[in-house]
Backbone as a chain_set.jsonl record, in Angstrom:
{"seq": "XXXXXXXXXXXXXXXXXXXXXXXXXXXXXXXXXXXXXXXXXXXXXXXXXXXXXXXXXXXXXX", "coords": {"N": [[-8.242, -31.964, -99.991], [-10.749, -34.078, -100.211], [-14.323, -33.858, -101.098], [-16.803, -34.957, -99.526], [-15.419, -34.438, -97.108], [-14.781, -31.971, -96.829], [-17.726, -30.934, -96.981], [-18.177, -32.489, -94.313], [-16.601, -30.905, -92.735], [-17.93, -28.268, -93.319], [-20.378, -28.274, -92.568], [-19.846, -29.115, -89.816], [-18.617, -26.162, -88.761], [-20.972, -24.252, -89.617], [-22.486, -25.834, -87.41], [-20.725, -24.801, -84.989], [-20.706, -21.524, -85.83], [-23.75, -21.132, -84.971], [-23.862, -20.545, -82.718], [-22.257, -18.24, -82.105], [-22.09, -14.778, -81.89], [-21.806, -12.878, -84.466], [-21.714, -9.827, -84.44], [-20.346, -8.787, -82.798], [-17.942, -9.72, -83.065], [-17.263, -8.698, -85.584], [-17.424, -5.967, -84.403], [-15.332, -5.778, -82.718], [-12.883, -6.119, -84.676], [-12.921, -3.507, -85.71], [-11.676, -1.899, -83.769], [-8.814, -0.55, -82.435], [-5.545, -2.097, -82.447], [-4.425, -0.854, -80.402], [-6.623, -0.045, -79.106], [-8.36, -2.63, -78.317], [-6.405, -3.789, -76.98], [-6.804, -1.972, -74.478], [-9.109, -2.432, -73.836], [-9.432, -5.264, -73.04], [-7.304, -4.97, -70.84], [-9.167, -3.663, -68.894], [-11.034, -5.739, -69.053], [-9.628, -7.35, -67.438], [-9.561, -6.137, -65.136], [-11.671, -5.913, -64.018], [-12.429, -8.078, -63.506], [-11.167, -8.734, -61.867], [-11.315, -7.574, -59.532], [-14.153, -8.721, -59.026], [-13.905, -10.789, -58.519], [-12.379, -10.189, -55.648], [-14.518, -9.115, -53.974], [-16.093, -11.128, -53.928], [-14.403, -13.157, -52.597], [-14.678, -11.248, -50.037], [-17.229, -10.962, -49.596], [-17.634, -13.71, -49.11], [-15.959, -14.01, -46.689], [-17.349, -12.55, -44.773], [-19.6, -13.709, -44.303], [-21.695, -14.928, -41.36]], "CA": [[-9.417, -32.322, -99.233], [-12.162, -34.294, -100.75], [-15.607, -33.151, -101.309], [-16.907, -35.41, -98.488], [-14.302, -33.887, -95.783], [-15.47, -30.218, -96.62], [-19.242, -31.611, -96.326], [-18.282, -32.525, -92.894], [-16.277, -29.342, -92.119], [-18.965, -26.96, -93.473], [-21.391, -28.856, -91.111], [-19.159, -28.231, -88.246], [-18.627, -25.136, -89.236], [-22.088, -24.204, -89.798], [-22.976, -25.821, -86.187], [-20.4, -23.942, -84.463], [-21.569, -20.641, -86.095], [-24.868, -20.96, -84.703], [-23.886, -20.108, -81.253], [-21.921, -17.022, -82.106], [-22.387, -13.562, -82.513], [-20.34, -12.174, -85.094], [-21.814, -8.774, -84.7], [-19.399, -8.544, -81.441], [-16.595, -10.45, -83.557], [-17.098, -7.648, -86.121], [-17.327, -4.277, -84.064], [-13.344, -5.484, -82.228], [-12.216, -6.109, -85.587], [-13.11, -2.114, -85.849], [-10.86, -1.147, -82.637], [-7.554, -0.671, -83.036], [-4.745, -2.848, -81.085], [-4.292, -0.715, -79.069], [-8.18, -0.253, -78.268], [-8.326, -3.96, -78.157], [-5.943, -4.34, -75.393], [-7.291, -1.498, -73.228], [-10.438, -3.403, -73.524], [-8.782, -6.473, -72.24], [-6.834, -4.99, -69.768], [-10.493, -3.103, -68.536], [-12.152, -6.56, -68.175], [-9.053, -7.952, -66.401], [-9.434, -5.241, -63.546], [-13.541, -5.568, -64.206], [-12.903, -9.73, -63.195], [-9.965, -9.366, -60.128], [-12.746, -6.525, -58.879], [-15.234, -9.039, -58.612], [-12.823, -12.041, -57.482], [-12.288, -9.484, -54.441], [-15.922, -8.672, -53.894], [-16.386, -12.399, -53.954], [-13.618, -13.189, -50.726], [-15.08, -10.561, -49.118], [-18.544, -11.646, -49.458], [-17.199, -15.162, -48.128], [-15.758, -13.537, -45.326], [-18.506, -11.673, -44.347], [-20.516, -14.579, -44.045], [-21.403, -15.597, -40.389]], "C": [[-10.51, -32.725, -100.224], [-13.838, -33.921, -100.508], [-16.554, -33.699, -100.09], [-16.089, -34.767, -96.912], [-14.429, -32.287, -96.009], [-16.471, -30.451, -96.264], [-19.348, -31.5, -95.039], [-17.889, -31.461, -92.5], [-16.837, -28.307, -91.898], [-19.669, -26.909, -92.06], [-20.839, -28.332, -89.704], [-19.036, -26.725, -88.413], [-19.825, -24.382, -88.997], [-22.738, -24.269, -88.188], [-22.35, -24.801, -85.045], [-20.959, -22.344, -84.235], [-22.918, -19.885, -85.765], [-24.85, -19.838, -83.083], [-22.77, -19.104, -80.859], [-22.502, -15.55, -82.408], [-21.673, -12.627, -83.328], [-20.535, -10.811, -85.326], [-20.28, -8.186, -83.701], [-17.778, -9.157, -81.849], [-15.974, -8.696, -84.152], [-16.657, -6.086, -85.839], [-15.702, -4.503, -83.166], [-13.118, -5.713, -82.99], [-12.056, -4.379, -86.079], [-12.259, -1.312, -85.156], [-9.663, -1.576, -83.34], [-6.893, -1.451, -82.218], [-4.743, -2.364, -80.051], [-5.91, -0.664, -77.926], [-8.577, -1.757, -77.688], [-7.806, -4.472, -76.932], [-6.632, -3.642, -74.153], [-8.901, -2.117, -73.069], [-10.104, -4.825, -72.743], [-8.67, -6.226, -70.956], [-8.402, -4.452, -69.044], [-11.248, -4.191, -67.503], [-11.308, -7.256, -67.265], [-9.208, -7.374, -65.091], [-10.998, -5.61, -63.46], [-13.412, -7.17, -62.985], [-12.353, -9.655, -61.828], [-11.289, -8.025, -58.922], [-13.591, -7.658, -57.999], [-14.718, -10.872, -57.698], [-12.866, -11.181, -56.201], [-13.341, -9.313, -53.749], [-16.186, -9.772, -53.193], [-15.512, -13.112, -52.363], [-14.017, -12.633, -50.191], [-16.028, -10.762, -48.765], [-18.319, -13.15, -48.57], [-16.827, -15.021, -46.812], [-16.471, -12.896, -44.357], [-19.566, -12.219, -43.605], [-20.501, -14.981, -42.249], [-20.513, -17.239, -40.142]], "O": [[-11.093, -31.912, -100.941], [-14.232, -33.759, -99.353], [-17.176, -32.774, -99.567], [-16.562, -34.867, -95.78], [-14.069, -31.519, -95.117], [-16.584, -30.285, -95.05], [-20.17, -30.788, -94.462], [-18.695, -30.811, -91.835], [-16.689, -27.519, -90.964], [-19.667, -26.179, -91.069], [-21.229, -27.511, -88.875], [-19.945, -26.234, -87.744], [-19.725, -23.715, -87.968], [-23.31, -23.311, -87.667], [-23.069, -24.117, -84.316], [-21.43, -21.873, -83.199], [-23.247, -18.726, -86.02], [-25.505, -18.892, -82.645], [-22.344, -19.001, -79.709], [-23.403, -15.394, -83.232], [-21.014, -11.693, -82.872], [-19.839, -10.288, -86.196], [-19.447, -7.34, -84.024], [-16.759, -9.075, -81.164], [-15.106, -7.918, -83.756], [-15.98, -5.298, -86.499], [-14.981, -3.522, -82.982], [-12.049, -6.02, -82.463], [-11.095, -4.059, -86.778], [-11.961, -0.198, -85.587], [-9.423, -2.381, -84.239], [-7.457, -1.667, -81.145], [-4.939, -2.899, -78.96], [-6.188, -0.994, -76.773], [-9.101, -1.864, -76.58], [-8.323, -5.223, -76.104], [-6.981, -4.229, -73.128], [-9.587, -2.096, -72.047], [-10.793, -5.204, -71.796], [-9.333, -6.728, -70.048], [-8.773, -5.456, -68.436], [-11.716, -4.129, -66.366], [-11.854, -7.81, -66.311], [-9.018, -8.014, -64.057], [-11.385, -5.425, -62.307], [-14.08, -7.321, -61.962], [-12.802, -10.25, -60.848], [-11.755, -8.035, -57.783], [-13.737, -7.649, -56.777], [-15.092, -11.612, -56.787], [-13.712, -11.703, -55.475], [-13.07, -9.366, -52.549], [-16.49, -9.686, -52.004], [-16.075, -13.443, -51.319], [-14.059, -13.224, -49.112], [-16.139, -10.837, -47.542], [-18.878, -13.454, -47.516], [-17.244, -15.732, -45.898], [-16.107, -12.766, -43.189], [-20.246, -11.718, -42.71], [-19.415, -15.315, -41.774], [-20.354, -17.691, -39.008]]}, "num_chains": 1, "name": "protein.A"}
């Protein structure tokens, strides 16, 4: 890779970066796999929760 084609990469790089938080990258790099998944699985029941909530609310509606 020439010195020009990192330039641009950094840049991207760099822009991307902006609009993360790598404190929240950092503290699940801290959990373990298995903490990792039960966090997953957590927000999967957290989301079909509110998918349900959400039909019901629709249904509800006059």
């Amino acid at each position: 890779m020439d010195e020009w084609q990192r330039s641009s990469l950094n840049a991207v790089v760099q822009a991307y970066k902006s609009g993360i938080d790598r404190t929240l990258i950092r503290e699940n790099l801290r959990l373990t796999v298995e903490e990792r998944f039960r966090k997953a699985m957590a927000l999967a029941r957290f989301a079909e929760e509110l998918r349900r909530a959400g039909r019901a609310a629709r249904q509800a509606k006059p």
